[in-house]
N, C-alpha and C positions, 0 to 999 in steps of 0.2 A: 509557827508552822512545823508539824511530824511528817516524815514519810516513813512508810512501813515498806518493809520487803522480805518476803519469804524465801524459808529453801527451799528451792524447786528441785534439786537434784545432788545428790553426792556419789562421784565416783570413787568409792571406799579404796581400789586398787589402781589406779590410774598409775603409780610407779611402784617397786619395792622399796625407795630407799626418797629421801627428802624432793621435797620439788624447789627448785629454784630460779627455775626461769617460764616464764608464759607468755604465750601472745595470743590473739586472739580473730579472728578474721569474722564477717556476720553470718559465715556456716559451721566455725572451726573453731576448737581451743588445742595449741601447739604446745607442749610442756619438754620441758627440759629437768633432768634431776641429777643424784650422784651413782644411778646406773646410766651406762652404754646409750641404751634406744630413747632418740624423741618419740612420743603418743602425739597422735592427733585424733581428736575425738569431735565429733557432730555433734552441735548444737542445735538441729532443728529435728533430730529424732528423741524421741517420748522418752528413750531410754538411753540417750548419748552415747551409742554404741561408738566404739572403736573404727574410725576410717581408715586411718595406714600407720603402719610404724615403721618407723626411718632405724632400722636396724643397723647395733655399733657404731652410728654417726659419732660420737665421743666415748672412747674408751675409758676413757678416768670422769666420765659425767660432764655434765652440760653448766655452765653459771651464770649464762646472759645468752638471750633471743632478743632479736631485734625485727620489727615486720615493716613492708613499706604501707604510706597509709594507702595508696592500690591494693592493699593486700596480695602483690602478687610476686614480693621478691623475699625471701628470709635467710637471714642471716644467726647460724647459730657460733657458739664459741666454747671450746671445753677446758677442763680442767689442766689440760696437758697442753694449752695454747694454741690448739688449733684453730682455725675458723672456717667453714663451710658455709659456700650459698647454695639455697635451694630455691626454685621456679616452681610456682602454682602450675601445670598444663593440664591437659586432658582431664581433671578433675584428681591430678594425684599432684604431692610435692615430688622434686625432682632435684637431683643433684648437680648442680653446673657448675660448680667450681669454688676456688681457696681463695685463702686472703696470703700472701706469698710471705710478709714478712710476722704472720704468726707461727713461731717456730720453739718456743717454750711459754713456761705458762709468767704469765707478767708484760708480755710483749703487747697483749692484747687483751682487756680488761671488758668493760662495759660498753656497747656498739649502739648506734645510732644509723636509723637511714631518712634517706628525705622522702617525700612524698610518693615521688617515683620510681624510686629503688637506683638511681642511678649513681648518687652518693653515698660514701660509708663513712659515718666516724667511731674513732676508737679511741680509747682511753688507754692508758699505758702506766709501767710501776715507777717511770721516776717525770712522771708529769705531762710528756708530749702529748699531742694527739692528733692522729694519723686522719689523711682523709684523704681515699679512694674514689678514683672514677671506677665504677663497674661498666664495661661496656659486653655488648652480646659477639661472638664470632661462629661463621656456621662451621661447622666441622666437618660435616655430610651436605653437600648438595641435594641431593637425591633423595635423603631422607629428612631434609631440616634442621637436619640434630644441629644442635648447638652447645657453647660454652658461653660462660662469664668469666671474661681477666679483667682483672683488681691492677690498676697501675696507680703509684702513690699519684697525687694531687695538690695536695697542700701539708702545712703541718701548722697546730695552735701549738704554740708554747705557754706553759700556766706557771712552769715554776712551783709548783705546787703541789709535789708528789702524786703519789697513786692517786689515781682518776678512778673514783668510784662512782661515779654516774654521769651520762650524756645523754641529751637529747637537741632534736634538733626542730625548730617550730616549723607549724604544719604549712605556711610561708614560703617558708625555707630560707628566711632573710638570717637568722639568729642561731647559732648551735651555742649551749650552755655544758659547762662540768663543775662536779662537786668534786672536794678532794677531805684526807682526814684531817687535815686540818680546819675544816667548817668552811673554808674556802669557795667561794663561789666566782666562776668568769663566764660572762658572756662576750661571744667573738660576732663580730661582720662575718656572712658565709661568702659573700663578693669576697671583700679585701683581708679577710682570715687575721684582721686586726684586731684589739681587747675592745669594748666599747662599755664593758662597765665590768668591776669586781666589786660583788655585792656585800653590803652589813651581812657579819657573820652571828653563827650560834659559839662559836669557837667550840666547836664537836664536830664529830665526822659526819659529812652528808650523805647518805647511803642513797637516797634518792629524788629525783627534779623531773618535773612536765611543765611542759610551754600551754594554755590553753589553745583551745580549736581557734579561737581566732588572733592566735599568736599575742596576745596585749599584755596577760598574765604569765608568771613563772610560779607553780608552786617548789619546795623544798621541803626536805624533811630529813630527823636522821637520827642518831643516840640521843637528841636533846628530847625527845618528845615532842616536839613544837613540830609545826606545821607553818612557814615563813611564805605570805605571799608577795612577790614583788612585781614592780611596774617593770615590762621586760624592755620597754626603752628607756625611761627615767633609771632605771633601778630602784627606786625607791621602795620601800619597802611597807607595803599598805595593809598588813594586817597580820597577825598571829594566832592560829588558833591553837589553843589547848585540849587535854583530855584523853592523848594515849598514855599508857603507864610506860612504858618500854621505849626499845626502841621501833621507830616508823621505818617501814624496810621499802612500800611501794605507793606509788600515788598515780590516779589516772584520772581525768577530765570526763564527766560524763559528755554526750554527741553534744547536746546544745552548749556546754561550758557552764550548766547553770550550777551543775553539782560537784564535789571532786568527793573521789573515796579514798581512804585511806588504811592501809594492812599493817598492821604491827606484833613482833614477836609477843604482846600482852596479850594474841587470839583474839584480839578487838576490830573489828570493822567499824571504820565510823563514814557517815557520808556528810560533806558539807556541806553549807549551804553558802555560796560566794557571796552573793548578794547580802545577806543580813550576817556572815560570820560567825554562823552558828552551825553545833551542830545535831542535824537534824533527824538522827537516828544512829542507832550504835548495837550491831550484832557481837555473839560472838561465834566462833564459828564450832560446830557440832561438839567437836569432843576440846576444843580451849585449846587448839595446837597453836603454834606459833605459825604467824603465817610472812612466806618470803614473797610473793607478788599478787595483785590486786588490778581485775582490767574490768572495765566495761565491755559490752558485748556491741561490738559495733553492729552501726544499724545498715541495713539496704539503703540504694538509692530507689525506692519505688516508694509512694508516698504510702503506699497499706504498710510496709515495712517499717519507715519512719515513725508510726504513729504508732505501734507496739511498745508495750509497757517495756520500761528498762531492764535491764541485767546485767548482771556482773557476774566475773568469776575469781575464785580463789585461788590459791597453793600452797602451801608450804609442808611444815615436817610432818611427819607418816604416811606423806606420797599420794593423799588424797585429793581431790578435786573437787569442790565447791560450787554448786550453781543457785545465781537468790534472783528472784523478780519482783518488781515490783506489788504491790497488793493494789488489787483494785478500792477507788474510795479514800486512799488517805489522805490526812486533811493539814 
């Protein structure tokens, strides 16, 4: 079995300088790069116009965005160690508040939220990994205004150097991190205890997603391989081959039937979980190297769910990528 998928749109100018962080929400694509301003661009206009930009949110550039799967909490992080939350309201993002103990850059690495937005993990340079309650407090009576404080919560210990990728399943039972040492742990999110450290690539893991229905972990990183594992066994049930470089991002399509994959080789590939193959392989417009790779999530309204897929791109020379499905393929 092929699936095909076209380019349906490319945002030539979406930043001036590389993209390396994206999220995604089923009206919105949120970009982060190594200029100042996050873009947020609509996904359901013809011509993906520009809807707000979060002006100087990172002065030294943005290197991980984190969204809740509500899509209503985001969490960016810059260059210089900062971390800002921002609130979907009124139909704009909104700025509500810090993460207190990102105060240089290393303190706070690759970020994670759960479903709700209520918890935050973070990755750190000599292994830890932080994890906040975000709770809301009104500020204004009168007018609702409010904030979010970040009070610590818990802490994983990996032992395991820089945390270069976290994610936490859509459950919320499991958070996982990668480290450069090819390193893999999954924790209890109850009891913040190890519950498996997986067979490695012995290479750094740049990046891991938990599937929609939490069962799967994929992995990926300078190995080229694609490592999928049992995310309660740990076991390790399949490898797929076929990027040249390294695999920088990986994302679960809505049913878990497909995962895609972005790598600096400007290859997109999408799999197929089920038969371990895979089942079509872009490259992207002009062969840049790409740093994240998201499905375009879908509505809860059954006309929305049954809309052909999409996915978006990013990486170097700041462009933005949008592919759908083709009707028909077989």
């Amino acid at each position: 079995m092929s699936k095909q998928y076209l380019a349906q749109h490319t945002i030539d100018d979406a930043h001036t300088t590389d993209i390396f962080a994206l999220a995604a929400t089923p009206t919105q694509t949120i970009t982060g790069s190594g200029s100042p301003d996050l873009k947020i661009h609509s996904t359901t206009s013809t011509d993906f116009t520009q809807d707000q930009v979060l002006k100087n949110a990172h002065p030294l550039g943005c290197h991980h965005i984190a969204i809740s799967r509500n899509h209503l909490t985001l969490v960016s992080v810059g260059f210089g160690g900062e971390a800002k939350i921002w609130k979907f309201s009124d139909g704009i993002w909104k700025p509500t508040g810090e993460i207190p103990a990102a105060k240089k850059a290393g303190e706070l690495w690759a970020v994670a939220l759960d479903s709700e937005g209520r918890f935050l993990v973070g990755t750190t340079y000599d292994g830890r990994n932080n994890v906040w309650e975000l709770t809301r407090e009104i500020t204004n009576e009168k007018t609702g205004e409010e904030k979010v404080v970040a009070n610590k919560f818990a802490e994983y210990e990996t032992r395991g150097g820089f945390g270069l990728a976290v994610d936490v399943s859509p459950d919320n039972s499991l958070t996982a991190t990668s480290h450069p040492t090819g390193n893999i742990y999954i924790f209890s999110s109850s009891t913040t205890r190890l519950t498996h450290s997986l067979p490695t690539q012995a290479s750094p893991v740049r990046t891991l997603k938990f599937s929609p229905g939490s069962t799967l972990l994929a992995a990926a990183g300078d190995s080229s391989l694609i490592s999928l594992y049992d995310a309660k066994s740990g076991e390790t049930v399949a490898l797929l081959r076929g990027h040249e470089a390294w695999i920088t991002s990986l994302d679960w399509s809505y049913t878990g039937e497909y995962l895609v994959s972005g790598s600096l080789d400007g290859k997109i590939k999408i799999w197929s979980v089920e038969t371990r193959q895979c089942v079509c392989t872009m490259t992207d417009g002009e062969g840049r190297g790409l740093w994240a790779v998201k499905w375009l999530p879908k509505g809860e309204t059954s006309g929305e769910r049954g809309k052909a897929e999409r996915f978006v791109t990013a990486g170097n020379g700041g462009a933005v990528g949008v592919y759908r499905e083709a009707s028909g393929a077989s």
